[in-house]
C-alpha beads as a LAMMPS data file, in Angstrom:
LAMMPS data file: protein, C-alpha beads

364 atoms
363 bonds

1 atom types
1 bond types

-500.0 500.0 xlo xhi
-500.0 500.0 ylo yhi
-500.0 500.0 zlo zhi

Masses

1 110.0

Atoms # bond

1 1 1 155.319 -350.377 341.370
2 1 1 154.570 -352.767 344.248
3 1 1 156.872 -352.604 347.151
4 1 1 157.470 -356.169 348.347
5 1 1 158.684 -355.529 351.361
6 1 1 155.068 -353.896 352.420
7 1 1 153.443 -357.555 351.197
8 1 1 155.395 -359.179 353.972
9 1 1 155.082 -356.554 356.787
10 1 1 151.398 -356.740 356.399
11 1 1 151.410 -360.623 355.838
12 1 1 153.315 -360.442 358.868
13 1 1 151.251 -357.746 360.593
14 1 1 148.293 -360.433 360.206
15 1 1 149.607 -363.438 361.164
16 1 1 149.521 -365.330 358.093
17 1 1 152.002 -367.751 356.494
18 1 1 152.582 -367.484 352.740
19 1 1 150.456 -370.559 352.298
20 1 1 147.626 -369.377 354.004
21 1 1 147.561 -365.679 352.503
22 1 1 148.074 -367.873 349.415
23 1 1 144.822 -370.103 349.929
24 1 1 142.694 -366.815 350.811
25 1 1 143.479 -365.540 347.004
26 1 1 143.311 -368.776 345.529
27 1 1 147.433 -369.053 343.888
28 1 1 149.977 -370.888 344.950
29 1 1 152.603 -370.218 347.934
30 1 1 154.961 -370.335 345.136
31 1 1 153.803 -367.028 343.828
32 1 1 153.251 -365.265 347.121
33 1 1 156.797 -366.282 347.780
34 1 1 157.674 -364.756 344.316
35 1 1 155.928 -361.653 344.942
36 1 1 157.983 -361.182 348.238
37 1 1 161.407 -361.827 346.982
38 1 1 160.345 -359.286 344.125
39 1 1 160.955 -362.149 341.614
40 1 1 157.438 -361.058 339.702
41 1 1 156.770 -357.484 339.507
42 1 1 154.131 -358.129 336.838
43 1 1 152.836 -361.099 338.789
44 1 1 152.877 -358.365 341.783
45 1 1 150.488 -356.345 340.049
46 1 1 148.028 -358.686 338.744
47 1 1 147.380 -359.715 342.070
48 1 1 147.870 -356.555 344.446
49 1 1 143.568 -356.294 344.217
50 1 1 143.165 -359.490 345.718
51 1 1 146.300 -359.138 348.369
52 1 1 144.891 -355.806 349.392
53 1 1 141.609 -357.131 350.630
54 1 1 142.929 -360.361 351.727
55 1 1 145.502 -358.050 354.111
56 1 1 143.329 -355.526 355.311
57 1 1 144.784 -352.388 353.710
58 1 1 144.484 -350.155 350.859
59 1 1 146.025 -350.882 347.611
60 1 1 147.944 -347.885 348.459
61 1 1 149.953 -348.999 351.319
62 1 1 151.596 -351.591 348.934
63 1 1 153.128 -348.754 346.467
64 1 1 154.654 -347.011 349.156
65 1 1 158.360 -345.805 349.734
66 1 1 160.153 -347.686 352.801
67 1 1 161.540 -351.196 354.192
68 1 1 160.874 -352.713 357.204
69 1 1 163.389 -352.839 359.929
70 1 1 163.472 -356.623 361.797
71 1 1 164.596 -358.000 364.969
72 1 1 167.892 -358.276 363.417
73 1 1 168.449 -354.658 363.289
74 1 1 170.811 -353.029 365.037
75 1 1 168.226 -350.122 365.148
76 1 1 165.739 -352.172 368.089
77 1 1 167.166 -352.308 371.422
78 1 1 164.101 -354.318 373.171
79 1 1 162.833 -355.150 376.683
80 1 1 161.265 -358.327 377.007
81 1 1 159.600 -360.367 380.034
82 1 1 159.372 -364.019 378.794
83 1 1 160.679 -365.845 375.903
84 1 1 158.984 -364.571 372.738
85 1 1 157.406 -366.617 370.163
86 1 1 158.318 -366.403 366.228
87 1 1 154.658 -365.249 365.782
88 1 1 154.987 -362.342 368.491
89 1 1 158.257 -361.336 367.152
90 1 1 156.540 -360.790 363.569
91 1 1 153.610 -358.829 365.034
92 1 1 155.669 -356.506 367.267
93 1 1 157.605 -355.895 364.328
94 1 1 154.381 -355.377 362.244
95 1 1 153.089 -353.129 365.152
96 1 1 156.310 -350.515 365.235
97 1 1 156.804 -350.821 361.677
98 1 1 153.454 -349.413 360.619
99 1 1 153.896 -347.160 363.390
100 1 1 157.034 -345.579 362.241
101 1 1 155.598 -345.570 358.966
102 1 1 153.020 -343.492 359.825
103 1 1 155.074 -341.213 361.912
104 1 1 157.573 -340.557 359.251
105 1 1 154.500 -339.292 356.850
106 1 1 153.079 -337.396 359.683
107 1 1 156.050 -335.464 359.887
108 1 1 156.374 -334.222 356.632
109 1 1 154.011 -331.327 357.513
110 1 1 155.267 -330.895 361.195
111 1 1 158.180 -331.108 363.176
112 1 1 158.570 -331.273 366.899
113 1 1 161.469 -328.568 368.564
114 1 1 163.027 -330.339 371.431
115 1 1 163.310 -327.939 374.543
116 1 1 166.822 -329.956 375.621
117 1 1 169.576 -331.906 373.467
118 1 1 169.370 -335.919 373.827
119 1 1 173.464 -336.562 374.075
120 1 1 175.417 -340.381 372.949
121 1 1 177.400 -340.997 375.746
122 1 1 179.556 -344.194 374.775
123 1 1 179.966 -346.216 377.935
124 1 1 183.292 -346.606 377.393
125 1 1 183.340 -342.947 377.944
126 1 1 182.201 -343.374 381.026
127 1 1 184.447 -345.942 382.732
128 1 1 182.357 -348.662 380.641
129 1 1 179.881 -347.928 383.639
130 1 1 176.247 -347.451 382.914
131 1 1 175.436 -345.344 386.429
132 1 1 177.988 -342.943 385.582
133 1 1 176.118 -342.525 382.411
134 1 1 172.837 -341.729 384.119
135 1 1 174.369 -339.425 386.517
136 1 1 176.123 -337.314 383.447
137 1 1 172.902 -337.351 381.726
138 1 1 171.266 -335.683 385.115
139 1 1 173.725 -333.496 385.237
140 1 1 173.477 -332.353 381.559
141 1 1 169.660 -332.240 381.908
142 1 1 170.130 -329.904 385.064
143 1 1 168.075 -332.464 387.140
144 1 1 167.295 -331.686 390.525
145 1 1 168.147 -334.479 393.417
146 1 1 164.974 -336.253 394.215
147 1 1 162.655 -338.284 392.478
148 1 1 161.805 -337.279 388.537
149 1 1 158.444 -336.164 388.612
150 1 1 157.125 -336.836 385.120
151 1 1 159.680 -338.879 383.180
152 1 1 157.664 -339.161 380.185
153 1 1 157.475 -335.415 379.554
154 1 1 161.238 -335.155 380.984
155 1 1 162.147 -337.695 377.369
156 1 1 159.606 -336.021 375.482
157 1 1 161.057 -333.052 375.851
158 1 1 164.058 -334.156 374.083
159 1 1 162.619 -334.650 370.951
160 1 1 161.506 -338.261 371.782
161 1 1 158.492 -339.714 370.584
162 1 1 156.752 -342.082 373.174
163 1 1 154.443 -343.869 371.420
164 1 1 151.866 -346.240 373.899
165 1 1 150.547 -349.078 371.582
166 1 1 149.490 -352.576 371.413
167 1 1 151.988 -355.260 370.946
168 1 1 149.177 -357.994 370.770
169 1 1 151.044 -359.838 373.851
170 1 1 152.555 -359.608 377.197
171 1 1 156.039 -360.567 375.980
172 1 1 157.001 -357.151 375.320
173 1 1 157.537 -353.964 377.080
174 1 1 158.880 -351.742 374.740
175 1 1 161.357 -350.774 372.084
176 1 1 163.495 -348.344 370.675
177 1 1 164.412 -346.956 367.807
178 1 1 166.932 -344.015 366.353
179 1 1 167.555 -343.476 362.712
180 1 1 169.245 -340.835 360.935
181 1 1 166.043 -339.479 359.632
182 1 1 163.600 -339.668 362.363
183 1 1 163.368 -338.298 366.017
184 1 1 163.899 -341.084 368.272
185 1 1 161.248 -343.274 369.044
186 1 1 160.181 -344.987 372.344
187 1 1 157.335 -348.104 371.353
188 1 1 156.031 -348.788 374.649
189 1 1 152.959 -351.389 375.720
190 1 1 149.881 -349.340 376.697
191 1 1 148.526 -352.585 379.316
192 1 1 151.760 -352.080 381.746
193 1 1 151.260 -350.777 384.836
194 1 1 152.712 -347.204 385.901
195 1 1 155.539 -348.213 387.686
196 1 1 156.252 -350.669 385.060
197 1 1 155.779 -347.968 382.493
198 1 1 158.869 -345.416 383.957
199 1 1 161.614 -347.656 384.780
200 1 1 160.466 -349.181 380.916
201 1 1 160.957 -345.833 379.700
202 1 1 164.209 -345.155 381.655
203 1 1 165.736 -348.570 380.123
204 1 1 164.806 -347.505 376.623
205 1 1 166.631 -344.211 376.970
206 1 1 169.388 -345.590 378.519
207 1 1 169.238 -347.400 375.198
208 1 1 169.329 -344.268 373.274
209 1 1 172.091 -342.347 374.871
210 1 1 174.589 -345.490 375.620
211 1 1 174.078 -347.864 372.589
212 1 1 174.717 -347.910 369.353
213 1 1 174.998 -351.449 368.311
214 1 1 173.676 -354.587 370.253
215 1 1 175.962 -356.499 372.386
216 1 1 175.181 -359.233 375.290
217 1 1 175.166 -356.868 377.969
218 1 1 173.276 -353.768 377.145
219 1 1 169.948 -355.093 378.827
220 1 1 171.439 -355.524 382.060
221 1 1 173.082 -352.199 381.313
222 1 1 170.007 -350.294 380.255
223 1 1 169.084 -351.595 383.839
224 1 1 171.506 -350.396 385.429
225 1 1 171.151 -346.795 384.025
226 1 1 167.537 -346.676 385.005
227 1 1 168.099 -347.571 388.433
228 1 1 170.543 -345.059 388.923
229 1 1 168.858 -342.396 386.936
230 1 1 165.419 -343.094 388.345
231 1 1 167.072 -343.799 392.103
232 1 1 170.286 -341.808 392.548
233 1 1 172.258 -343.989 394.870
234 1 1 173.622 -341.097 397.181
235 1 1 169.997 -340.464 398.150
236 1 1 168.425 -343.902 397.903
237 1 1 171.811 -345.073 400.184
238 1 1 171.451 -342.861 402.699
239 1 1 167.399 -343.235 402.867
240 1 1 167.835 -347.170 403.165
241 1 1 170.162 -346.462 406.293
242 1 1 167.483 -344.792 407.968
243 1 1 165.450 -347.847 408.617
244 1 1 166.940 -350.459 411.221
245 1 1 165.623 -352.780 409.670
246 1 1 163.886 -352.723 405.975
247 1 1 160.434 -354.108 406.044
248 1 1 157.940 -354.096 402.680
249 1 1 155.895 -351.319 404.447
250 1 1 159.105 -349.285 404.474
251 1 1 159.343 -350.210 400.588
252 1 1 155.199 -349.473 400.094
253 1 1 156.067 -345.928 401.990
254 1 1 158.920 -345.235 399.191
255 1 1 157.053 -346.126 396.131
256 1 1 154.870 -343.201 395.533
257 1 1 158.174 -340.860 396.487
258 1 1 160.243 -342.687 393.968
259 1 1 157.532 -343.251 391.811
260 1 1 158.909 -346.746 391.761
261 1 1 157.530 -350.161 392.142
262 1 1 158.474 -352.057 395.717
263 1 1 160.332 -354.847 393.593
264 1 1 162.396 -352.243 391.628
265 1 1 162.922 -350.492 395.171
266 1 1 164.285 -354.162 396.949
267 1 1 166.209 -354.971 394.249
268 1 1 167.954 -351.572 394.633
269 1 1 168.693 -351.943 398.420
270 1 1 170.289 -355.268 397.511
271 1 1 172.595 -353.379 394.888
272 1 1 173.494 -350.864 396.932
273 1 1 174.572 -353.178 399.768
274 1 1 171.518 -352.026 402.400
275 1 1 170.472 -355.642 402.233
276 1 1 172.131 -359.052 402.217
277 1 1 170.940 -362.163 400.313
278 1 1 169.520 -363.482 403.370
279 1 1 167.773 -360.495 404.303
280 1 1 166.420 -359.931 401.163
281 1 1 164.723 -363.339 400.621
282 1 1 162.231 -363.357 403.368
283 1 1 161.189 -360.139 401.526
284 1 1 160.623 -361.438 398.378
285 1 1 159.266 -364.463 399.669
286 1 1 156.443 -362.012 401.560
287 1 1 156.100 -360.435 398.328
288 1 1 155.006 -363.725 396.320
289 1 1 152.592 -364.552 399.081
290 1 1 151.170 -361.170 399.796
291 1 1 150.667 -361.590 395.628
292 1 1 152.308 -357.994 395.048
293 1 1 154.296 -359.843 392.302
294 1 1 151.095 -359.431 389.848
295 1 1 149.575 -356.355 391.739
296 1 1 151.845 -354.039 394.115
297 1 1 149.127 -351.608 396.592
298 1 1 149.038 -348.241 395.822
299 1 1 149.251 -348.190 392.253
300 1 1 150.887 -345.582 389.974
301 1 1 149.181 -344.213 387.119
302 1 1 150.671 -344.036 383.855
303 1 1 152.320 -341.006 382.976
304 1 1 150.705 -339.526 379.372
305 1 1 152.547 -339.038 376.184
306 1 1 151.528 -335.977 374.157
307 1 1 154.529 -335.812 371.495
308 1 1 152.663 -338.670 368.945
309 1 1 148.840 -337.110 369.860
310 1 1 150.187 -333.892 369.357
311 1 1 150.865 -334.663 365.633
312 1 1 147.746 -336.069 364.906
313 1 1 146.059 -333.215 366.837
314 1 1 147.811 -330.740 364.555
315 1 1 146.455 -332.365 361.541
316 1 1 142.942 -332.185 363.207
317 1 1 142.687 -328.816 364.262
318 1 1 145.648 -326.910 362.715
319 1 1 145.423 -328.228 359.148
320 1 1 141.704 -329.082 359.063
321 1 1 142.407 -333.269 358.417
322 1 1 139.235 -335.575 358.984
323 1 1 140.117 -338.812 360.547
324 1 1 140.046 -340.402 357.107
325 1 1 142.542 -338.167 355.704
326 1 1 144.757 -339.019 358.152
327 1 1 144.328 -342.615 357.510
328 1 1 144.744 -342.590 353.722
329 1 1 147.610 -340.047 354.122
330 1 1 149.445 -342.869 356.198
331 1 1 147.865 -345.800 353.661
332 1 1 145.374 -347.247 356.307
333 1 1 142.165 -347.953 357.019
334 1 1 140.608 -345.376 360.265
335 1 1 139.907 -348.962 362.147
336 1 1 143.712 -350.048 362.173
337 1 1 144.308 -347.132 364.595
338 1 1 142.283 -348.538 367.397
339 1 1 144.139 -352.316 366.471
340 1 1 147.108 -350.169 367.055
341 1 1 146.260 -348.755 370.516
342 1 1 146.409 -345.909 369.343
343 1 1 144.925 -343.224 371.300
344 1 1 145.561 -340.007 369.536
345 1 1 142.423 -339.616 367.389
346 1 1 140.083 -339.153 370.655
347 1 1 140.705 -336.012 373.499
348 1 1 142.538 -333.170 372.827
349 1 1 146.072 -333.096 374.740
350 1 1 148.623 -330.049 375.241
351 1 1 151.805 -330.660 373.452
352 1 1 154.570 -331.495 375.470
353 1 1 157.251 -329.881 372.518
354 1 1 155.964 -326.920 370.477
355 1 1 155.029 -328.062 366.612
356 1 1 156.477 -326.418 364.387
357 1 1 154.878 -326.199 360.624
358 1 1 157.363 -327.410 357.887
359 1 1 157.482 -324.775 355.213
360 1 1 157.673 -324.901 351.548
361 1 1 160.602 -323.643 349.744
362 1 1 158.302 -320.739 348.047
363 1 1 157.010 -319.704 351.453
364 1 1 160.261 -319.935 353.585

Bonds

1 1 1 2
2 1 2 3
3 1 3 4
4 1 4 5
5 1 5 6
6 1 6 7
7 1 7 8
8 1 8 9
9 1 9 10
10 1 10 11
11 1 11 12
12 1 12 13
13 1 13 14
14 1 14 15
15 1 15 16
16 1 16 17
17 1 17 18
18 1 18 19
19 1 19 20
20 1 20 21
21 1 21 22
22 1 22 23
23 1 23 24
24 1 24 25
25 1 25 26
26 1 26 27
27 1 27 28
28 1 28 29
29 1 29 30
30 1 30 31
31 1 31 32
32 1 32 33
33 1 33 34
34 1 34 35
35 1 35 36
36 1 36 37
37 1 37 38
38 1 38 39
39 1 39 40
40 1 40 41
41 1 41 42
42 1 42 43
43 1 43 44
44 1 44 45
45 1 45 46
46 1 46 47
47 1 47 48
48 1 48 49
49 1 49 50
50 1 50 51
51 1 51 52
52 1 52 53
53 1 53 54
54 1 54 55
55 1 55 56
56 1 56 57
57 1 57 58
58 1 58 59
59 1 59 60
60 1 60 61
61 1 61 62
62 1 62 63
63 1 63 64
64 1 64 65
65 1 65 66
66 1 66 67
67 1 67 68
68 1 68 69
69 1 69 70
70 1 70 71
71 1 71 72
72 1 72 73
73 1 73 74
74 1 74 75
75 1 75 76
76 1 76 77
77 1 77 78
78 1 78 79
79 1 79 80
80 1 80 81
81 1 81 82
82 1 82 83
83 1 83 84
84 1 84 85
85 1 85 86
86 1 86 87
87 1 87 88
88 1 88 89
89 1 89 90
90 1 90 91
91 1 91 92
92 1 92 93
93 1 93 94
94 1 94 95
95 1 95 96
96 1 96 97
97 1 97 98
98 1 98 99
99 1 99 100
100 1 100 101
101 1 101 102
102 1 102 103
103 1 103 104
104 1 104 105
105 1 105 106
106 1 106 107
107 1 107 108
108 1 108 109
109 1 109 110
110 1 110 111
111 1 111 112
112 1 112 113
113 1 113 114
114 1 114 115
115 1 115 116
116 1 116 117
117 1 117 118
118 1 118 119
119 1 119 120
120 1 120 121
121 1 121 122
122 1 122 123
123 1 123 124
124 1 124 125
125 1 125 126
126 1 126 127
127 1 127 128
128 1 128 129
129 1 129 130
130 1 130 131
131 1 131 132
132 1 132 133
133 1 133 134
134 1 134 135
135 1 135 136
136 1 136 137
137 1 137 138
138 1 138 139
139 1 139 140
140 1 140 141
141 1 141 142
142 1 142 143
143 1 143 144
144 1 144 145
145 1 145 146
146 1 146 147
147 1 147 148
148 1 148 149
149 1 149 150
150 1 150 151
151 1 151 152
152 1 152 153
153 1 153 154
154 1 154 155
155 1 155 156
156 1 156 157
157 1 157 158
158 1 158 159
159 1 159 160
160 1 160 161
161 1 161 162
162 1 162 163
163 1 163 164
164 1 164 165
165 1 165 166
166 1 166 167
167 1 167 168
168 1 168 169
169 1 169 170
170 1 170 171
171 1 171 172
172 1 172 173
173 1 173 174
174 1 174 175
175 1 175 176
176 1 176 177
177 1 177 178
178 1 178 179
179 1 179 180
180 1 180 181
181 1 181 182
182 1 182 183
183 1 183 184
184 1 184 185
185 1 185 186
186 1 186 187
187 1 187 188
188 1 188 189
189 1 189 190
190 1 190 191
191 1 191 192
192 1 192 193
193 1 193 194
194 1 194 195
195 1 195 196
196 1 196 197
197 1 197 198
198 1 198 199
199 1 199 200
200 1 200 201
201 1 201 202
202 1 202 203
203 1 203 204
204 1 204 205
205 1 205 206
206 1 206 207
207 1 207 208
208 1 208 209
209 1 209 210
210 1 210 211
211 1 211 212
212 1 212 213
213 1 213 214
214 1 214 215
215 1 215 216
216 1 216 217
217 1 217 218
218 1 218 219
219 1 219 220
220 1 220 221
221 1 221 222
222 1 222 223
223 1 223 224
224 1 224 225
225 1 225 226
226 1 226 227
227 1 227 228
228 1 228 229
229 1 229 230
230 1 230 231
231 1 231 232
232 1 232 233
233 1 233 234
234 1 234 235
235 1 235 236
236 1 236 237
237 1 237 238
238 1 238 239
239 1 239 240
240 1 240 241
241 1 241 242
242 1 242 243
243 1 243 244
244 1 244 245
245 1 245 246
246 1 246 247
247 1 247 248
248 1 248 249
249 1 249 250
250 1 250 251
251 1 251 252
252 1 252 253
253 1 253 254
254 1 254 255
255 1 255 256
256 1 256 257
257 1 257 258
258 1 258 259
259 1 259 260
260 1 260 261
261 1 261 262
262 1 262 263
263 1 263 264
264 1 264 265
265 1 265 266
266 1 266 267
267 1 267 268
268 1 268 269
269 1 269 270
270 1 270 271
271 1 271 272
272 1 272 273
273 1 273 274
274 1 274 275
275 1 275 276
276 1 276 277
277 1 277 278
278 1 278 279
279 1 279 280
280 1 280 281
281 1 281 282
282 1 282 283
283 1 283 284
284 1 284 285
285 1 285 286
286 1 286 287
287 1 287 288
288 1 288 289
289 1 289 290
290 1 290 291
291 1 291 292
292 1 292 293
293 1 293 294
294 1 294 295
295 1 295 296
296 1 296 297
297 1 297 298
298 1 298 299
299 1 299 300
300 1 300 301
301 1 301 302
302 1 302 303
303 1 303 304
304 1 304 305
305 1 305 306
306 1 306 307
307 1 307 308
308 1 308 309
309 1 309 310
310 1 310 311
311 1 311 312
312 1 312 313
313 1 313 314
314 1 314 315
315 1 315 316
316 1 316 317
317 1 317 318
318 1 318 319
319 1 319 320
320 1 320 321
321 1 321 322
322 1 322 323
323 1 323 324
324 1 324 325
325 1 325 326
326 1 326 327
327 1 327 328
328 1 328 329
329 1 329 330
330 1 330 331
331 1 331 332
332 1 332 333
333 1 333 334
334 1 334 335
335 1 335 336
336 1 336 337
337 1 337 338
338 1 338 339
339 1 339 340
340 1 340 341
341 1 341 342
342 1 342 343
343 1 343 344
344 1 344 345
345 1 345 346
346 1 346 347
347 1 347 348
348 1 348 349
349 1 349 350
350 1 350 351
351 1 351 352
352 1 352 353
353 1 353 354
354 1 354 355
355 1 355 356
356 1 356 357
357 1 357 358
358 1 358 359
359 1 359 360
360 1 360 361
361 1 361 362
362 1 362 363
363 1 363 364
């Protein structure tokens, strides 16, 4: 049996309209559009040997199990940066979708064991305010004061899996996901910068552990709990005071404490109250012309995520996979992994959560 729903998330995946996958296989848009809607099953399967090709993929990925999950779902929480096309939308939904896809198969043979619970704290728990969230998270997590030193292993060790991959365009940060069925998933844009990349990942947990369904403010609130949970206001407060007067250098000196960018770092001063409006613009305004809005100096590297390479690793090396086992056990071609930015299949990375194999009934 065809799944339809695969036909569209890899018609999607592409890029193609119905007419034009339509015109590669020589029917009409009428019976791609049939095939979809799962109004011809038979039709489906005459023509699944020509769709295949046409696509990309194996005839396999179109006869199996799942559905895709849209912008519409109250499962994505995302973080964009400009106003996102109908085609981007489609492709960063192609782009998670075949990565969840994948993961889900993957762990059929493994699981990860979290080393520390991920909690829902509903913000109106909370005083309906998203710092107090982050600071009860901290708290829970038995964070030190200071800066976090590696946030990415901090969430991965959670059960989280941070997966870096390519969205195809700069519209999109990241994304997150958590279903009933899967560990929670952080989708994040392996072409962002490293400062970029943590308070990304601090917004998408925020995501995790505040929302459950979408409402008009839960960007600025995801925001809101990264700030405070990357910069604890008690400490970032009384550091701001220090300096008579705040200058950028005082903000470049900061950064690679905080682990910050300067912009994240200004706008925080503002919030807290350690700058005014008017004091703030000439900064910003030094900023744009010093050109630190595209490149800030002293760069941070991107922290590494090990909880998605891990799984692939353990098919490598603990249960003797080839590459192209992998990719037929996840209905793909080896190639789509590099379209994917995916970066697993190449050096050999320490697990950040122990992987656990998943036993059969007779051998438990």
């Amino acid at each position: 049996m065809i799944n339809h729903e695969m036909v569209v998330l890899a018609r999607e995946y592409r890029n193609l309209t119905q007419e034009e996958l339509a015109r590669r296989i020589n029917v009409t848009q009428g019976s791609i559009s049939k095939v979809e809607g799962n109004l011809a099953p038979e039709r489906a399967a005459e023509l699944i040997d020509r769709i295949a090709p046409a696509l990309e993929f194996p005839v396999e990925f179109f006869h199996q199990a799942g559905e895709r999950l849209g912008f519409g779902s109250s499962a994505f929480y995302y973080r964009k940066r400009a106003v996102m096309s109908a085609a981007d939308r489609k492709r960063i939904s192609g782009v998670v979708n075949l990565l969840r896809l994948s993961i889900k198969k993957l762990l059929n043979s493994v699981e990860l064991e979290p080393s520390r619970p991920l909690p829902s704290f509903p913000l109106e728990d909370f005083g309906d305010s998203a710092e107090h969230v982050a600071r009860a998270l901290r708290a829970a997590w038995k964070l030190p004061d200071g800066p976090i030193k590696n946030l990415t292993a901090l969430i991965e060790s959670a059960g989280v899996i941070v997966v870096p991959c390519d969205f195809g365009t700069n519209t999109m940060d990241a994304t997150s996901l958590r279903l009933a069925d899967m560990p929670p998933m952080i989708f994040i844009s392996n072409i962002i910068p490293g400062d970029r990349w943590r308070f990304t990942l601090a917004h998408e947990l925020g995501h995790l552990v505040m929302h459950d369904l979408p409402n008009e403010r839960m960007e600025d609130e995801a925001d809101q709990f990264a700030a405070e949970f990357l910069m604890p206001e008690t400490e970032l407060k009384a550091q701001f005071r220090r300096y008579p007067r705040i200058r950028l250098q005082d903000l470049a000196n900061l950064k690679p404490y905080w682990k910050v960018s300067m912009a994240a770092l200004l706008v925080r001063a503002a919030t807290l109250g350690n700058l005014t409006t008017a004091q703030s613009r000439p900064l910003w305004m030094q900023m744009s012309k010093a050109g630190y809005k595209m490149r800030e100096p002293q760069p941070l590297s991107i922290e590494k995520a090990e909880n998605f390479e891990s799984l692939f690793h353990y098919y490598l090396e603990e249960l003797g996979y080839s590459v192209d086992e992998i990719a037929r056990l996840v209905s793909m071609y080896p190639s789509e992994f590099s379209k994917l930015g995916v970066a697993a299949l190449t050096p050999k990375v320490r697990p950040a959560l122990r992987v656990v194999p998943v036993l059969s009934a007779n051998e438990a």
